[in-house]
C-alpha positions in Angstrom: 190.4 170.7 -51.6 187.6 171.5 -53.8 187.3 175.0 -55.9 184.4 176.4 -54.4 181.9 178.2 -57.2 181.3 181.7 -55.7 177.7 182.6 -56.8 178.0 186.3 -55.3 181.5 187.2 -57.3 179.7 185.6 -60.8 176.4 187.4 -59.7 177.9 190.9 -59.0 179.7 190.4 -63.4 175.6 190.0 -64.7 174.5 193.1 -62.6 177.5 195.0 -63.9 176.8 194.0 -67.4 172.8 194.2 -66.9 173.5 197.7 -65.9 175.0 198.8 -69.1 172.8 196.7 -71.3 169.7 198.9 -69.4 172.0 202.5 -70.2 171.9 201.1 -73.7 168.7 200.5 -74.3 167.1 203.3 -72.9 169.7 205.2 -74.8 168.8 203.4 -78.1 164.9 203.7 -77.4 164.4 207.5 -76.7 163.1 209.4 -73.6 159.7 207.5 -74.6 161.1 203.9 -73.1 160.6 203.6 -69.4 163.2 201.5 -67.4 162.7 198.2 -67.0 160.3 197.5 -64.1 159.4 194.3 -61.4 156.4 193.3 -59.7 156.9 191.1 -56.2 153.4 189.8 -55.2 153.4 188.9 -51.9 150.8 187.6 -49.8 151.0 186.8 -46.1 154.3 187.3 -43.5 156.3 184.5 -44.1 159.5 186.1 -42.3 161.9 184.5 -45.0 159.9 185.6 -47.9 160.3 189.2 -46.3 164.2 188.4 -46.3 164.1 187.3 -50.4 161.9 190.0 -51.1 163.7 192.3 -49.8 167.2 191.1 -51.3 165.5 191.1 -54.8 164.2 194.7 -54.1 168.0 195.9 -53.3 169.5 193.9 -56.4 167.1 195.6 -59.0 168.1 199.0 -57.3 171.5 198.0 -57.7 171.2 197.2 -61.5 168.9 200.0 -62.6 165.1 198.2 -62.2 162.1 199.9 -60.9 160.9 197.1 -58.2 157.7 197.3 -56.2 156.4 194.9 -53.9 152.7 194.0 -53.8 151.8 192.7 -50.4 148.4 191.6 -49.2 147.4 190.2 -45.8 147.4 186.2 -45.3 144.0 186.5 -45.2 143.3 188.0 -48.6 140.8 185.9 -51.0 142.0 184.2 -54.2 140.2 187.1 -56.4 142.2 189.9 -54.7 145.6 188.6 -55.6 144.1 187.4 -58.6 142.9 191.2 -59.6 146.5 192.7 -58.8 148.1 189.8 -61.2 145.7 191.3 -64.1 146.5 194.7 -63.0 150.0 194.8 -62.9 149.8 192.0 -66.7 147.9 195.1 -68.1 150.6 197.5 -66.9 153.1 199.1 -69.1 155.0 200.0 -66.6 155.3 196.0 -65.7 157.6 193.5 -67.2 157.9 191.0 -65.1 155.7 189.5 -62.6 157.2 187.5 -59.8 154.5 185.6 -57.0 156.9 185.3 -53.7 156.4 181.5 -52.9 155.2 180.2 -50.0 151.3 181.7 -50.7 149.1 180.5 -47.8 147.7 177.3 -48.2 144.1 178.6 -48.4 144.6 179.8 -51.8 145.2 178.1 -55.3 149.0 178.5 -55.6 148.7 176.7 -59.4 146.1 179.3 -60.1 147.9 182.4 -59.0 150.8 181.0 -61.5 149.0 180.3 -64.6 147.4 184.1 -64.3 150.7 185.9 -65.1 150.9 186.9 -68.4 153.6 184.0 -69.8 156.0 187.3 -71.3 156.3 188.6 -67.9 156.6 185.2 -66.1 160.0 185.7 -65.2 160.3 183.0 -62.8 159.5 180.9 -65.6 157.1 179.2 -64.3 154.2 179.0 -66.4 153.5 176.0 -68.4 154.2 178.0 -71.5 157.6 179.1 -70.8 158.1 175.6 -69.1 157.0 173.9 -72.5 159.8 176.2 -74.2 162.5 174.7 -72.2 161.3 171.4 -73.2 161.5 172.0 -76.4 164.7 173.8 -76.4 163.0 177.5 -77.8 164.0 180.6 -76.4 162.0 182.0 -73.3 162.3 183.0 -69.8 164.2 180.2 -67.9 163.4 179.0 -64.3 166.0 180.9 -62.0 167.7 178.7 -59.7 168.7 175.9 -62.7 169.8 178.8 -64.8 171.6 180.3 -62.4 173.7 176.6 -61.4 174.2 176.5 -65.3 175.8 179.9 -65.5 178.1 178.9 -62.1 179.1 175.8 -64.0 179.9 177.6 -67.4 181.6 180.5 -65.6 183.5 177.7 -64.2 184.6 176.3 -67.4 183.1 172.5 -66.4 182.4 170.5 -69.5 179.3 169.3 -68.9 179.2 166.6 -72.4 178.9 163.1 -71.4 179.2 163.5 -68.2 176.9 161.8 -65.5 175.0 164.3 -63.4 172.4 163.4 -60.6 169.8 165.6 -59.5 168.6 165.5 -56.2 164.6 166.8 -56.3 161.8 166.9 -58.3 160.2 169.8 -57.8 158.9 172.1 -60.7 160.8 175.1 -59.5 164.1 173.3 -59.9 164.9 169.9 -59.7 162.5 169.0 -62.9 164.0 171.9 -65.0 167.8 171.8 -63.8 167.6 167.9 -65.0 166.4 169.4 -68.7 168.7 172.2 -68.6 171.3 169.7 -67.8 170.2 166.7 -70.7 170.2 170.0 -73.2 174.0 170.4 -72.6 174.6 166.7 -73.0 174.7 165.5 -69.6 173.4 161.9 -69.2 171.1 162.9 -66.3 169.5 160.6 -63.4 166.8 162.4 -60.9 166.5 161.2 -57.8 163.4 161.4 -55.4 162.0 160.9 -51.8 161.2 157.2 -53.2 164.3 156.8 -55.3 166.4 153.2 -53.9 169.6 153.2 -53.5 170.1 157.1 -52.9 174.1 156.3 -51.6 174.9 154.4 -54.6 173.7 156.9 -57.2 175.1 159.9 -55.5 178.7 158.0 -55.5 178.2 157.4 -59.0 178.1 160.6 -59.9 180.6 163.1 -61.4 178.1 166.3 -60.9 175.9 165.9 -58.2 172.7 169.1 -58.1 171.2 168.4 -54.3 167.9 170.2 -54.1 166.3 167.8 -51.5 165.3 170.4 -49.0 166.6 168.3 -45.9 169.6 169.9 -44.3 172.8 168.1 -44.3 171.4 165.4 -46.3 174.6 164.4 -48.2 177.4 163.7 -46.3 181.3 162.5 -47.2 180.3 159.1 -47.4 178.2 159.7 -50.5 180.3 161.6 -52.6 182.5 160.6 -55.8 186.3 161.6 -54.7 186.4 164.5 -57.4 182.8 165.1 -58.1 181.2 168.8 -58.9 179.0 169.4 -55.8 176.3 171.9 -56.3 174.2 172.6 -53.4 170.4 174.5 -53.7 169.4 174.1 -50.2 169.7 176.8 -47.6 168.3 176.5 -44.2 168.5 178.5 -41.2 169.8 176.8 -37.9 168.1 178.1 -35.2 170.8 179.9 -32.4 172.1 178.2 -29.8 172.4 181.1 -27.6 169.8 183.7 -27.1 169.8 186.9 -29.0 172.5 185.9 -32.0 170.7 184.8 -35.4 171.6 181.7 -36.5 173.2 180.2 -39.3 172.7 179.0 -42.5 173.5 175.8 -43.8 172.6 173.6 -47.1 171.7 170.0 -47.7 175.1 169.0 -48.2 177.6 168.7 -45.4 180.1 171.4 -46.4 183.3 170.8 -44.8 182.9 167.1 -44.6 182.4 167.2 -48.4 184.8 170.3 -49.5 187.7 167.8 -49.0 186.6 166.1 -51.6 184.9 167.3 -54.5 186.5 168.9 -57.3 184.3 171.8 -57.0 181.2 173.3 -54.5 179.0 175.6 -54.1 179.1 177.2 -50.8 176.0 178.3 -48.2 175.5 181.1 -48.5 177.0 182.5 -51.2 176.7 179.9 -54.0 173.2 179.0 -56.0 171.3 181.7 -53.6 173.2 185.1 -55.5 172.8 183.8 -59.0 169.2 182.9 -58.5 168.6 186.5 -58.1 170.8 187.7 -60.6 169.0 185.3 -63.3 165.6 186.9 -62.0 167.0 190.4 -63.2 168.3 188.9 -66.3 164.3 187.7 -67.2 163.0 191.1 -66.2 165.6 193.3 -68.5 164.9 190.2 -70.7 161.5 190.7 -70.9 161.9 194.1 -71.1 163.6 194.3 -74.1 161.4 192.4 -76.0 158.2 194.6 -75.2 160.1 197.8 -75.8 162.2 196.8 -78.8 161.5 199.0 -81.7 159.6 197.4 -85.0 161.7 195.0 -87.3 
């Protein structure tokens, strides 16, 4: 039976320790340092962008970070949420700038992203920050492969040599988990919606990231007998009876697969936790860098 990686125990140790690193500071800086503060731009109703938003809102709370949520109306224009982006890159009172994906598709997503100012980018997103993890430089690190890194250090995994495949392409993880992953010496594979042989790799590997976005997509039958299974996808299952909520459920088959692997990330409760806790790292991150006295 597999050890299962709890994101929201790991999670709960970086708010604890990002609370006393904020006391510090602002002990350190004077009464002229304000606490560290987070923008959420928001645009349209998207009910489970409501749910995240709200989630990060009550973890910076939690941890000592002024939060505010900028929301306009799906049917804003591309210069309106470009203005607030300006706004809040010219605020002092700003030091991170987060914009709550899905945007409708009548605006210029790409845009939107390349107009946050790349020392408040703490989704690490911009092709500046992006260009530091390539190159192995310090900077604000995409959230969701930082956060599986932390789960698998916390977890004492050794991660040299050892084969890893990575399920997804996508910029906001599957591209940068594969780089944060070759950096700490994994020999890394990432797999596609056109990749052959899908089964075989995935039973090659010893540390298998699944960030494919289709529920349930990996099974028992595709699984290495004591591989590290990390699972990024959460979806919500519609109920089957009127008026309960759901569930929530990842690309891999969970119980099928916790039989097996060595270790695995539950849903919910794994990845989801520590991608917010590595967004409140970035913003006290990015804090302390604007508000850190002269050398």
């Amino acid at each position: 039976m597999a050890k299962r990686l709890d994101g929201r125990l790991l999670a709960a140790r970086h708010e604890a320790s990002l609370r006393s690193a904020i006391a510090q500071h602002l002990a350190t800086a004077g009464c002229t340092t304000c606490p560290p503060g987070l923008a959420v731009v928001r645009v349209g109703d998207d009910p489970a962008s409501g749910v995240y938003v709200r989630k990060k809102a009550q973890a910076c709370g939690r941890v000592g970070i002024e939060s505010r949520i900028i929301h306009h109306p799906a049917t804003a224009s591309q210069q309106q949420v470009l203005e607030s982006i300006h706004q809040l890159n010219g605020s002092p009172s700003c030091n991170g700038i987060l914009v709550q994906l899905p945007i409708p598709s009548t605006l210029n997503a790409r845009q939107l992203l390349l107009a946050v100012d790349p020392a408040k980018d703490v989704d690490g997103l911009h092709p500046l920050n992006l260009g530091r993890l390539m190159r192995g430089e310090p900077g604000l690190r995409s959230c969701t492969p930082a956060g599986v890194m932390a789960l698998l250090d916390h977890a004492g995994i050794a991660l040299d040599g050892i084969r890893a495949l990575v399920i997804g392409r996508s910029i906001l993880v599957g591209r940068p988990m594969g780089i944060m992953l070759q950096q700490a010496n994994a020999t890394v594979t990432v797999a596609h919606s056109r990749t052959r042989d899908l089964v075989d790799h995935c039973r090659q590997a010893e540390l298998l990231v699944v960030a494919a976005g289709k529920p349930g997509l990996v099974g028992a039958d595709w699984v290495r007998p004591g591989a590290v299974v990390v699972d990024v996808g959460i979806h919500r299952v519609p109920p089957q009876q009127q008026g309960t909520q759901g569930t929530l459920r990842g690309d891999v088959c969970f119980a099928a697969v916790e039989p097996l692997a060595s270790h695995i990330t539950p849903v919910p409760g794994g990845v989801g936790p520590m991608t917010v806790a590595m967004l409140l790292c970035n913003t006290v991150q990015a804090w302390q860098r604007c508000t850190a006295p002269p050398a």
